[in-house]
C-alpha positions in Angstrom: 0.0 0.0 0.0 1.5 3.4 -0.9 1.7 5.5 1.9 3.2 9.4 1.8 5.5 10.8 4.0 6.0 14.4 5.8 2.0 14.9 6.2 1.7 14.6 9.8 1.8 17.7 11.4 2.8 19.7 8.4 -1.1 19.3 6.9 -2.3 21.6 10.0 0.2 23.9 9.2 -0.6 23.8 5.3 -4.2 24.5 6.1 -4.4 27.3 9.1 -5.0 31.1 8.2 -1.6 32.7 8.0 0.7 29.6 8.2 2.8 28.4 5.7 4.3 25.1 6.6 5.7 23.1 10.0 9.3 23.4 11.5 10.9 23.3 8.0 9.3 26.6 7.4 9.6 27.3 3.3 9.3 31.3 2.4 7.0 31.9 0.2 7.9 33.0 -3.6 6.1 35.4 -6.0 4.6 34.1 -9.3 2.6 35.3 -11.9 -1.3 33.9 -12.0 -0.8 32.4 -15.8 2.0 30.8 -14.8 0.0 28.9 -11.8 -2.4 26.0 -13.3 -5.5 24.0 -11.4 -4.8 20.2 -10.5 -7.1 18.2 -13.3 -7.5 15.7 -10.2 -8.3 18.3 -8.0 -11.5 16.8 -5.8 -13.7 19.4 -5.6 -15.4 20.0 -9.3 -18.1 22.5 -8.0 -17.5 25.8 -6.6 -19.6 28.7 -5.3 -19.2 31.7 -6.8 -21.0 33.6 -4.8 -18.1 32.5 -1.8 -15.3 33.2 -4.5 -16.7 36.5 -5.4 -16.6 37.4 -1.5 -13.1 36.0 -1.2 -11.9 38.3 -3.7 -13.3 41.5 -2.7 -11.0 40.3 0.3 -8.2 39.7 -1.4 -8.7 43.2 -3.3 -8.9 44.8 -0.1 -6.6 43.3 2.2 -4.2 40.7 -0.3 -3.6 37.3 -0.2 -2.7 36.5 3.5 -2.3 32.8 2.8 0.0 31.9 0.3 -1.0 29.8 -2.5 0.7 25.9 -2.4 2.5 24.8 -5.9 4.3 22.6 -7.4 6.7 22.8 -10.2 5.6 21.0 -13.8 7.5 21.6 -17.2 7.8 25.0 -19.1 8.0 27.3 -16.0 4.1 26.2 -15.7 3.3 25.2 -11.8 0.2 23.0 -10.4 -1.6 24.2 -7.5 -1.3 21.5 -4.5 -3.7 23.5 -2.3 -6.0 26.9 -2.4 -7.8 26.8 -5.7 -10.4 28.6 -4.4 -7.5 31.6 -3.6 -6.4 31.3 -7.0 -10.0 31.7 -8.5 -10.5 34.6 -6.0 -7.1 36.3 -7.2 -8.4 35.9 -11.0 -11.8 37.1 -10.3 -9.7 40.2 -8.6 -7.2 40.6 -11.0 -4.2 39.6 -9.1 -1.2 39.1 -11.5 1.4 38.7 -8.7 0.4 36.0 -6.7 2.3 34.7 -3.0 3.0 30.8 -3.1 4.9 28.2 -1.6 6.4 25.8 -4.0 7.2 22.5 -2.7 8.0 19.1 -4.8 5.7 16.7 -3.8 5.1 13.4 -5.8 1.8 12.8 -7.2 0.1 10.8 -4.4 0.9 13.5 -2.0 -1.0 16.4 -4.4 -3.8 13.9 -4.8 -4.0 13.5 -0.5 -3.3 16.9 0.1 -5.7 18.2 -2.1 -8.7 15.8 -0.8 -7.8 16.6 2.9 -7.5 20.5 2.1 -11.4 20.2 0.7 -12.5 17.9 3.8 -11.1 20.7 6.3 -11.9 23.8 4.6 -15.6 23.6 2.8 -17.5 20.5 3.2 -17.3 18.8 0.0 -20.1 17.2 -1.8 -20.2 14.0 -1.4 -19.8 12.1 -5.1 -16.8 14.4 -4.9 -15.3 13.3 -1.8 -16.5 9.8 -3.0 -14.3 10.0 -6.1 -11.5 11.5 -4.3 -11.5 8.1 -1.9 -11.7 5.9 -4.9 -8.9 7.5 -6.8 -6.4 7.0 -3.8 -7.7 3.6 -3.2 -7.5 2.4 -7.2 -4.6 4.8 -8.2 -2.3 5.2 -5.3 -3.2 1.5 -3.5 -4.4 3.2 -0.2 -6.7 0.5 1.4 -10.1 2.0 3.4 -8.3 1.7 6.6 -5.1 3.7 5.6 -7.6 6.1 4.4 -9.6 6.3 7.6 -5.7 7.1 9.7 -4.4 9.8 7.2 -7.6 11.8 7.0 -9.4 11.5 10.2 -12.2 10.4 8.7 -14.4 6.8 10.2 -13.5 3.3 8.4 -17.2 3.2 8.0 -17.9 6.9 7.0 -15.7 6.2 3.8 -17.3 3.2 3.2 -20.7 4.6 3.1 -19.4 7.5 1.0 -17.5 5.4 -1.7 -21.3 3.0 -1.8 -22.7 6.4 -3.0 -20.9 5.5 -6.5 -23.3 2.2 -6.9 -26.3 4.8 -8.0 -27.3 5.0 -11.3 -25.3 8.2 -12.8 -29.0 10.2 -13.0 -29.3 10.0 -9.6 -25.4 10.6 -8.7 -25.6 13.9 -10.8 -28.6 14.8 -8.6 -26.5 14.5 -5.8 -23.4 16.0 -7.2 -25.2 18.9 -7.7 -26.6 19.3 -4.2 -30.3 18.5 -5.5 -30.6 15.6 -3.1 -28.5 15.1 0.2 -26.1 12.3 0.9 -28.6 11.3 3.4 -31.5 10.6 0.4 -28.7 8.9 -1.5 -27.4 6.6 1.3 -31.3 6.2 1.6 -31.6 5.2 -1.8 -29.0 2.4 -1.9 -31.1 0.0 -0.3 -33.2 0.0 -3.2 -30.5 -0.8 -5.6 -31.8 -4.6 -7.1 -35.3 -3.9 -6.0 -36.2 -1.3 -8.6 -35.5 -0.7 -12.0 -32.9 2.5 -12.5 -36.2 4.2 -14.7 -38.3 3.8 -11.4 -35.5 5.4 -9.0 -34.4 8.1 -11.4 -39.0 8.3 -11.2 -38.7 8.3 -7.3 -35.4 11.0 -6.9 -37.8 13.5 -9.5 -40.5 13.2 -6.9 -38.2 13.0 -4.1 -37.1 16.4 -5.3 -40.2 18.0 -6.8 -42.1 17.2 -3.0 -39.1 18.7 -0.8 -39.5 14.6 0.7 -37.7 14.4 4.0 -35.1 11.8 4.3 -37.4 10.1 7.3 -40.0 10.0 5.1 -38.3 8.2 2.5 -36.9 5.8 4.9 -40.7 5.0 6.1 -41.7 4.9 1.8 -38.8 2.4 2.0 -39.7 0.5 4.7 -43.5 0.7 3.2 -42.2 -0.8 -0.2 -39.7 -3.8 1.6 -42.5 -4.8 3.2 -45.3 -5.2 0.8 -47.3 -2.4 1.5 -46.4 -0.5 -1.7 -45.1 -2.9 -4.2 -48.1 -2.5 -6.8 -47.9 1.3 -6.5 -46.0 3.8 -8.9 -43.3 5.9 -7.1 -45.1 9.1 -7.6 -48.3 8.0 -6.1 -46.2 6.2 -2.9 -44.3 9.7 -2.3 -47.6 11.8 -2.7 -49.4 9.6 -0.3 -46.2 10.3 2.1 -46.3 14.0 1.1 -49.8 14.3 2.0 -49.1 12.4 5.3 -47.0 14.9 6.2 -49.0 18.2 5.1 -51.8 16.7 7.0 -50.4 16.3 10.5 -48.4 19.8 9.8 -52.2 21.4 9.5 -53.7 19.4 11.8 -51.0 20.2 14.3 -51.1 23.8 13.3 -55.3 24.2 13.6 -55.6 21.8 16.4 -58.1 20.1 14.5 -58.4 17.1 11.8 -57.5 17.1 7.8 -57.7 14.9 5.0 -55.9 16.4 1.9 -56.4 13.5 -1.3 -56.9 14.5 -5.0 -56.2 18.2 -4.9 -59.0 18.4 -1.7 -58.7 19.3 1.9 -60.9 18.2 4.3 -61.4 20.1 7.3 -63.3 18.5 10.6 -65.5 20.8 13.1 -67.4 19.8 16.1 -70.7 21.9 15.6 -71.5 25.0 14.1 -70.3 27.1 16.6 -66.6 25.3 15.9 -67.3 26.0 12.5 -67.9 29.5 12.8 -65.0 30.2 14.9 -62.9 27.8 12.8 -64.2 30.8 9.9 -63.3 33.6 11.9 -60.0 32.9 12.3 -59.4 31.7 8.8 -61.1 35.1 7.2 -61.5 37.3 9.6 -64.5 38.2 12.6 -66.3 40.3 10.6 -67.3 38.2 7.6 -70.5 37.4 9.4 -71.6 40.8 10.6 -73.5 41.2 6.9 
């Protein structure tokens, strides 16, 4: 199993505001911004611009306080080890002289630096952080356990995060793009065999489209596993849940009993004089005084 070296200590260093590196302090160099180049492998594939255009009204105001980390390539070009998001900012600023520190580390250190920088910094999303795991497991022969000591992460938290890459691609791009939560997806995997990928991409639409909760597609789940809704269509099992939940949200809200089905809601009163006040509050005390 390949395992880097020199991470240790020098990773909290790498990553804190306004610290450049451990005890074998490097100073930190000037380069130009077209001479600086994003990692291909970088993790993290989606960024918010909204967060980068704050950055660099920072960085126009008050400069780059943390340096940038490089690493030389070919033709005077370098690779950024950590702080894309910095370089972005600088761009979006107009920085030309950018502060770096340029260190020579082998490829399997860029790839774990660059996962662990993402993990610390900005929660990545997690197909991302998925695909990170499974390129230093397949590329640079890290087992799930060396994984779990070098990043402070749970044996079983990777596990569950690497299983997320068994969903159909339609429902991993939902997820890559922050549509549905890791929490639906994990959900999800238990249905993997059981449905067609046409009736799951049919249940993550509705999932979506009905703002579903991920306890209420765990009970949908649990409905479907155990017979309840097998000769249903996944639309009509996460309406019946949606309206479930609308119902004891109004019911809870009115202190009195609903039924919403087909586009209607049903509203129970006692007696007229329920009714009336049920009225009042719902359009006003003086819509009887005519």
């Amino acid at each position: 199993m390949a395992k880097s070296k020199g991470l240790g200590r020098g990773l909290d260093a790498l990553f804190s505001d306004n610290a450049f590196d451990d005890n074998n302090s490097t100073p930190a160099s000037t380069l130009k911004i077209f001479n600086i180049e994003p990692n291909k492998d970088q993790p993290r594939k989606i960024f918010d611009e909204e967060a980068i255009s704050d950055l660099a009204s920072s960085i126009s105001k008050h400069g780059l306080i943390q340096p940038i980390i490089v690493r030389p390539k070919s033709d005077g070009i370098y690779e950024i080890v950590a702080g894309e998001r910095r370089w972005r900012a600088c761009k979006l600023a107009g920085i030309i002289d950018v502060p770096v520190i340029i260190r020579d580390f082998d490829d399997i250190t860029t790839a774990q630096i660059a996962l662990i920088e993402n993990l610390q910094r900005e929660d990545l999303n997690p197909i991302e952080e998925a695909v990170g795991y499974k390129k230093l497991i397949e590329e640079y022969g890290f087992t799930q356990e060396a994984l779990s000591e070098n990043i402070g992460k749970s044996r079983s938290s990777i596990a569950n995060t690497l299983r997320l890459l068994n969903l159909p691609e339609s429902v991993i791009g939902r997820v890559r793009s922050n549509e549905l939560s890791s929490g639906h997806a994990r959900t999800l995997l238990s249905l993997i065999g059981e449905i067609d990928e046409k009736e799951l991409t049919e249940l993550v639409e509705n999932i979506i489209k009905n703002d579903i909760s991920v306890r209420a597609l765990e009970k949908i789940i649990k409905d479907f596993k155990s017979g309840k809704n097998k000769n249903h269509h996944s639309e009509d099992i996460v309406m019946k849940e949606y309206y479930s939940h609308i119902e004891k949200k109004i019911s809870d809200n009115l202190c009195r009993k609903v039924k919403l089905s087909n586009k209607n809601l049903t509203i129970s009163f006692s007696d007229n004089d329920d009714l009336e006040n049920f009225i009042k509050k719902l359009c006003g005390n003086d819509i009887f005084n005519d």
